[in-house]
N, C-alpha and C positions, 0 to 999 in steps of 0.2 A: 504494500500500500504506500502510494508515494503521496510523503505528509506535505510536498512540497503542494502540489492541486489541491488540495485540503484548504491550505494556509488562507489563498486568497477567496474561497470560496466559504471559508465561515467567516471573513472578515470583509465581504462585497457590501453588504448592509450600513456600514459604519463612514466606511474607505469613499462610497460617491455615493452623497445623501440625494444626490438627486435622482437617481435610480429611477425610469422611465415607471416600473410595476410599482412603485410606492404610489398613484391616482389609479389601477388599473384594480379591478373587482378581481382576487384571486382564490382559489379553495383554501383553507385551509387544512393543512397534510395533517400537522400534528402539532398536538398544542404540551407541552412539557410544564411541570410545576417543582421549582425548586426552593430549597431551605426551610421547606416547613417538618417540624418533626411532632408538634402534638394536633394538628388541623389536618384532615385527609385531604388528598388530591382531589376528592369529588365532591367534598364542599366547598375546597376555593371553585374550582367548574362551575358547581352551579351557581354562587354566586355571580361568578363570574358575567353568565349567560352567552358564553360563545361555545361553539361544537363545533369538532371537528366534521369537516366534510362543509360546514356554513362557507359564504362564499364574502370577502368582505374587501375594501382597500387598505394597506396597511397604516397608514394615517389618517383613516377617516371613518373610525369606528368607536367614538367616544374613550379614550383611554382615562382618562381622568376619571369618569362616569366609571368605568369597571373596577377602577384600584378602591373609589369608594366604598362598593358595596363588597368590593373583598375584605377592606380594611373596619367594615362593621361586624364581622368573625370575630367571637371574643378574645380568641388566642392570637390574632393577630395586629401587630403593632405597626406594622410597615409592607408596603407592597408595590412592586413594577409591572410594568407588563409593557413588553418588545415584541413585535411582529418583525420575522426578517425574513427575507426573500433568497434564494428558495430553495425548497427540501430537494437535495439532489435526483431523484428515481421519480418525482412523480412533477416537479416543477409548481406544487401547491407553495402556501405559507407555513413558516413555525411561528409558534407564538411560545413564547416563554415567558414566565409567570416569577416573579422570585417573590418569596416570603420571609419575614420576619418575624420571632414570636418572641422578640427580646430587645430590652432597650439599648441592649450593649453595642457597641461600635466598633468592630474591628477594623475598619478600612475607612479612616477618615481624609475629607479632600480639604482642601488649600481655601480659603477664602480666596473670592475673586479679586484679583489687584486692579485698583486704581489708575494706572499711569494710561496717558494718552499715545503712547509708542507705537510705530505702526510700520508693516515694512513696505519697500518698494513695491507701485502697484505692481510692477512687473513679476515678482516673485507669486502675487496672491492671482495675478490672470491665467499662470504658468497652472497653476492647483487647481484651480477650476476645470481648467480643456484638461488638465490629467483624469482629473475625476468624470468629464464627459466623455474620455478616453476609455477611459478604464469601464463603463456603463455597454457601451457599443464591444468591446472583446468581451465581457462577460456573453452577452446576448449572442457573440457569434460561437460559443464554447473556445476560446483565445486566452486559455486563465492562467496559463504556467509562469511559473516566476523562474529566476536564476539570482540565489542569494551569493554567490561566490567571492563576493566581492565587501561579504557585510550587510550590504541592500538590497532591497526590490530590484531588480531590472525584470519586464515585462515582457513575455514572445512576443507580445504584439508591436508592430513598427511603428505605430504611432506613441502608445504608450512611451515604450521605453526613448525614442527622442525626444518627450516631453520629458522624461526622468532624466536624461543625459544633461538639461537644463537644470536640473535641482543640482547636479554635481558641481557646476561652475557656484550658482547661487551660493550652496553652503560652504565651499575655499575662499572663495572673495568677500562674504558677509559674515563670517559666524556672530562678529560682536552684535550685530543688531538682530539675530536669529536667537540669541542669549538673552539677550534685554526683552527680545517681546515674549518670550515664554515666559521670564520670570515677572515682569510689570504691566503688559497689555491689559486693558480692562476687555477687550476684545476678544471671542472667546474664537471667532473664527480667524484671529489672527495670529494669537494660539498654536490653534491647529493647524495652522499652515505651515509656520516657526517650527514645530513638532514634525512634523513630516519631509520638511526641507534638512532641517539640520543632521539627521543620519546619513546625508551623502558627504558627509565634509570624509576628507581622508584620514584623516589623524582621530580616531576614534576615542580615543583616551579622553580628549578634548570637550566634546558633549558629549558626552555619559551621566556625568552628574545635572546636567543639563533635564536629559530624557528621566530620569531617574525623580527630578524633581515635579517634572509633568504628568507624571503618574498618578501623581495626587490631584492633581486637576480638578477645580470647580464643575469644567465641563466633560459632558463623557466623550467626546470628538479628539478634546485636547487626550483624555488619557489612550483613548483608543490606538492613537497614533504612536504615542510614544511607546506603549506597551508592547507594540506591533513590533517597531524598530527593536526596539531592547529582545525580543523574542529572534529576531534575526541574527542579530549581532551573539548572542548566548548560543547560538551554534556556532557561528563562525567561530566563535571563541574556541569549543572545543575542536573545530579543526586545525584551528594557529595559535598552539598553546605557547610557542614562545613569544606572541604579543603580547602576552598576559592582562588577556582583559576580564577581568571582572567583573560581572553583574552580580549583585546580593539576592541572595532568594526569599528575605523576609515581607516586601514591600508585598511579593508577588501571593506571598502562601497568607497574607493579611487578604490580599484582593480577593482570593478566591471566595472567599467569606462572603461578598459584596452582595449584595439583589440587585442587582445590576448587569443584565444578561452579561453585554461586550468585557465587563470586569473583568465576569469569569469566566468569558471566553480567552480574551487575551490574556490574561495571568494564568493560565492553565499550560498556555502556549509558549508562554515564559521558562514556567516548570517542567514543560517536555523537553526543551533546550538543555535546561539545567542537570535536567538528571541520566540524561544520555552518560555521564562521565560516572555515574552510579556512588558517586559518594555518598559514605554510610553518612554523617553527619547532617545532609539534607535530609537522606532517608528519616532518619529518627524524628528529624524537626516532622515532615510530611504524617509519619504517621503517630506521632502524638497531636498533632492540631489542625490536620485536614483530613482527616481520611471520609470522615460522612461528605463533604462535600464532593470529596475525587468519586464516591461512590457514584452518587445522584448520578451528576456528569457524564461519567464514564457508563450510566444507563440510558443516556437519552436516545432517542430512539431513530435519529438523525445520524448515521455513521462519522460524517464529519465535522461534525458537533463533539462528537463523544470521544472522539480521537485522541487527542491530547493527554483526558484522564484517565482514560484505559493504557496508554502506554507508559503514563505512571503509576499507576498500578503495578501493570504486570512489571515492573521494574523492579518493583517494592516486593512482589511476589517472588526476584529474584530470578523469574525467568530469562532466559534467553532473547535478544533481538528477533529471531527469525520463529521461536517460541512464541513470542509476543503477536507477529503478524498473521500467525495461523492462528492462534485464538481470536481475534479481530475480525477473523471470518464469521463469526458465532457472535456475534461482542455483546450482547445482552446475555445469553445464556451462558458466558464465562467470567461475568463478573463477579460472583458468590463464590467460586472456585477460585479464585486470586483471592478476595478479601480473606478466605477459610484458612487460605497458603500465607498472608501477610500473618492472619492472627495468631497461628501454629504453626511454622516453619520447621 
């Protein structure tokens, strides 16, 4: 299973918000309900009032109006709800659902800063035709990336000579690429800043930059940076005499989030990270995430679940190619891994 077609195919929804099917009426495939552990899945649904198989637009089906009547569930304190386009096999909607049934916070973001900071329009025109770019290779199945480099580059010829423009952008600007992630009251300037700046060459450089975005007020800003950082945490383990470093703590906080793209990109983070199988993350993973990698790693979307099931089977101590033959099954293998983490 190649995680590389995966990567931008759970991250389509996020990566170009303008996405042509976000006004278009679509089925939806499968609707998933995460973080709740004393409220059943079939009372947040019916609260809910959406069914799968209904046919809806993914921005135009009252969200506000559903997390209400989720969030009138006595056990429930907090609640999202993400429609993202689209389930690989059958091209309906997912909807995912996350729940809270606790005042506690483990994944807190950044208040928004103040500063009027803003970058070259030219950088912010560049983002837009990528993300118009990147809408048009989705639709034509055109989705393969090539990280080798650290970053994105895109099969598609348009794409990636839009991206060949982020590489000059982020050598020639980093300071004001630094300044607007950390001062922008702008959130989509942010996220521009976030997405431009993993082309700069000297990686060392932004790191603590992206790392800081993470936290992000907005989900666009963290989406991006969490992306990048999930990129770079392979590369890493391919050129380990560059010695780059990404921390696993921010990420195994995130996964914690109700916030679909959190925990999709921090899961993504953690596939990166654990490919090197240090026991030391292990141990952190499976004292303070494992119900979450579980959920996850059940959804019922294969490239959705991706991520958590090969940390899992990692934590289960399996094999690489161990791992991908259970991922043929990957629902009905994941009780078998957790059985093999608990009793080894």
């Amino acid at each position: 299973m190649n995680n590389i077609a995966f990567w931008i195919f759970v991250s389509i929804a996020i990566l170009a918000p303008g996405f042509s099917s976000y006004s278009q009426k679509l089925p939806v495939a499968m609707i998933e309900v995460f973080g709740n552990r004393q409220v059943s899945a079939d009372a947040v649904l019916q609260k809910a009032g959406i069914h799968e198989s209904d046919t809806i637009a993914m921005f135009d089906f009252g969200k506000e109006l559903i997390i209400s009547r989720i969030r009138s569930l006595p056990a429930v304190k907090g609640a999202t709800i993400e429609p993202v386009c689209c389930e690989d096999r059958t091209g309906g909607l997912l909807i995912f659902i996350g729940i809270s049934e606790s005042d506690k916070v483990y994944f807190k973001y950044h208040k928004n800063p103040p500063g009027s900071v803003i970058l070259p329009i030219e950088m912010t025109q560049t983002y837009n035709n990528f993300n118009d770019a990147v809408q048009k290779a989705v639709m034509a199945g055109n989705i393969s990336e090539d990280y080798s480099k650290g970053y994105s580059l895109l099969n598609d010829s348009v794409c990636r000579n839009l991206q060949k423009k982020f590489i000059g952008y982020a050598n020639n600007n980093l300071a004001i690429l630094q300044k607007v992630i950390h001062e922008s009251s702008d959130p989509f300037q942010r996220e521009t800043a976030a997405w431009i700046i993993a082309y700069n060459d000297h990686k060392q450089k932004f790191i603590p930059d992206l790392l800081y975005a993470v936290s992000d007020s907005s989900e666009e800003v963290r989406n991006n940076a969490t992306r990048s950082l999930g990129i770079l945490a392979g590369y890493a383990q391919v050129h380990p005499a560059l010695k780059i470093e990404i921390p696993s703590t921010p990420f195994i906080d995130m996964i914690h989030s109700i916030v679909w793209s959190d925990r999709n990109k921090g899961s993504a983070v953690l596939e990166a990270l654990t490919r090197s199988r240090n026991r030391e993350l292990f141990s952190s993973l499976k004292k303070n995430s494992l119900p979450e990698l579980i959920e996850m790693a059940k959804w019922r979307s294969m490239g959705h679940a991706y991520f958590a099931f090969y940390i899992l089977g990692r934590l289960a101590d399996y094999k690489e190619e161990e791992i991908a033959k259970l991922f043929e099954d990957q629902i009905n293998n994941v009780d078998m891994m957790v059985q093999k983490i608990n009793h080894p």
